[in-house]
C-alpha positions in Angstrom: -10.7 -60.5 -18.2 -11.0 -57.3 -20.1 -7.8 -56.2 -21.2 -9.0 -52.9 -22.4 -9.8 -51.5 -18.9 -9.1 -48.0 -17.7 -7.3 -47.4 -14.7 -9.1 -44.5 -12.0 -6.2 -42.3 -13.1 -7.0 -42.6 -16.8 -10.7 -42.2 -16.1 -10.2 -39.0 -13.8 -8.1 -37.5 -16.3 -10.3 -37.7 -19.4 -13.4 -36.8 -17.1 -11.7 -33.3 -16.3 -9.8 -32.8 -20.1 -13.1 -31.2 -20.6 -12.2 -28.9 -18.1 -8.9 -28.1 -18.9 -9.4 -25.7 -22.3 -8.0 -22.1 -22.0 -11.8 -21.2 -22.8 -13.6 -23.4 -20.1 -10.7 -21.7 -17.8 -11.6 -18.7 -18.1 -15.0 -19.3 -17.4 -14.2 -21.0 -13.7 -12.1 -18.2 -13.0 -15.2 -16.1 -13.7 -17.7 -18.6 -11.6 -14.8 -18.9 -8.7 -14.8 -15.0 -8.7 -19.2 -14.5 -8.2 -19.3 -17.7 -6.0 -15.8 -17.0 -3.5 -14.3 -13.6 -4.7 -16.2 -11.2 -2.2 -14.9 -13.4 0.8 -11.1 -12.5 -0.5 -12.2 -9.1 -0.8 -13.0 -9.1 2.9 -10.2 -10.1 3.8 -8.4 -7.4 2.1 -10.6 -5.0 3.5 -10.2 -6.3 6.6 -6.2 -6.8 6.5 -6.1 -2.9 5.1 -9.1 -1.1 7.3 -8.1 -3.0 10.7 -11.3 -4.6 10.5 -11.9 -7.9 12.3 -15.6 -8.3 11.3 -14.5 -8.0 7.2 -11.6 -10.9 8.1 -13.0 -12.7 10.1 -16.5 -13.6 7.3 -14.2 -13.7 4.5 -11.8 -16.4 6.0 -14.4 -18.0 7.5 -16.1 -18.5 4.5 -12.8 -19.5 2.5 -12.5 -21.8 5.2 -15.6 -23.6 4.6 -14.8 -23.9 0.4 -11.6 -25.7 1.6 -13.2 -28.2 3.3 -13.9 -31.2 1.6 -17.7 -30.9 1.4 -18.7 -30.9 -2.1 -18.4 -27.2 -2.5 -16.3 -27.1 -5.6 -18.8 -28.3 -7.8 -20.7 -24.9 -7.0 -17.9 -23.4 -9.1 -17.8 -26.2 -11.7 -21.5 -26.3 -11.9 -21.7 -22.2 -12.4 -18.9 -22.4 -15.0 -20.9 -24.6 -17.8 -24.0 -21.6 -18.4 -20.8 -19.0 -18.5 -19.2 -20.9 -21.0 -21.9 -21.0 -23.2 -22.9 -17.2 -22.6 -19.5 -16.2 -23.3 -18.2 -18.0 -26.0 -21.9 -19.1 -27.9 -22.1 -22.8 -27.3 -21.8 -25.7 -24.5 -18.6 -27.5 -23.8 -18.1 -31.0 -24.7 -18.8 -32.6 -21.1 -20.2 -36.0 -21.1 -19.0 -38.1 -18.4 -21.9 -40.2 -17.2 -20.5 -43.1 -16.6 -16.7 -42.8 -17.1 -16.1 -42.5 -13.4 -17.3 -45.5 -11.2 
């Protein structure tokens, strides 16, 4: 028996450290903004302007991004090109095979 084996919990967390640098951040705020912000901007338009039409497509879509159906990695995915056009190279990801 292997007594060097990670736990899920230890895997998970150095699969996302990557993740987790003030730079790479910033760049899935940016790619959560282009791929979600113009539904919460309906919804403020639609809260301010008595507009059920604006509210109604913006929660509906911020509804579907909440459901568990694989749509964060649209963010995650977005955010690696961003990184590298804002700060000149790619992040360190490499997890093939950390997570099983």
């Amino acid at each position: 028996m292997e007594t060097n084996k990670k736990t899920k919990w230890e895997r998970t967390k150095q699969a996302i450290k990557p993740f987790l640098t003030w730079k790479m951040l910033i760049s899935l705020a940016i790619a959560w903004l282009i791929f979600a912000g113009w539904a919460v901007a309906f919804i403020i338009i639609g809260i301010f302007a008595n507009n059920a039409w604006f509210y109604g497509v913006g929660t509906a879509f911020i509804g579907w991004v909440i459901l568990p159906n694989g749509t964060f990695m649209i963010p995650l995915t977005m955010s690696i090109p961003i990184h590298k056009l804002l700060f000149g190279k790619k992040p360190n990801i490499n997890i093939k095979g950390e997570i099983k």
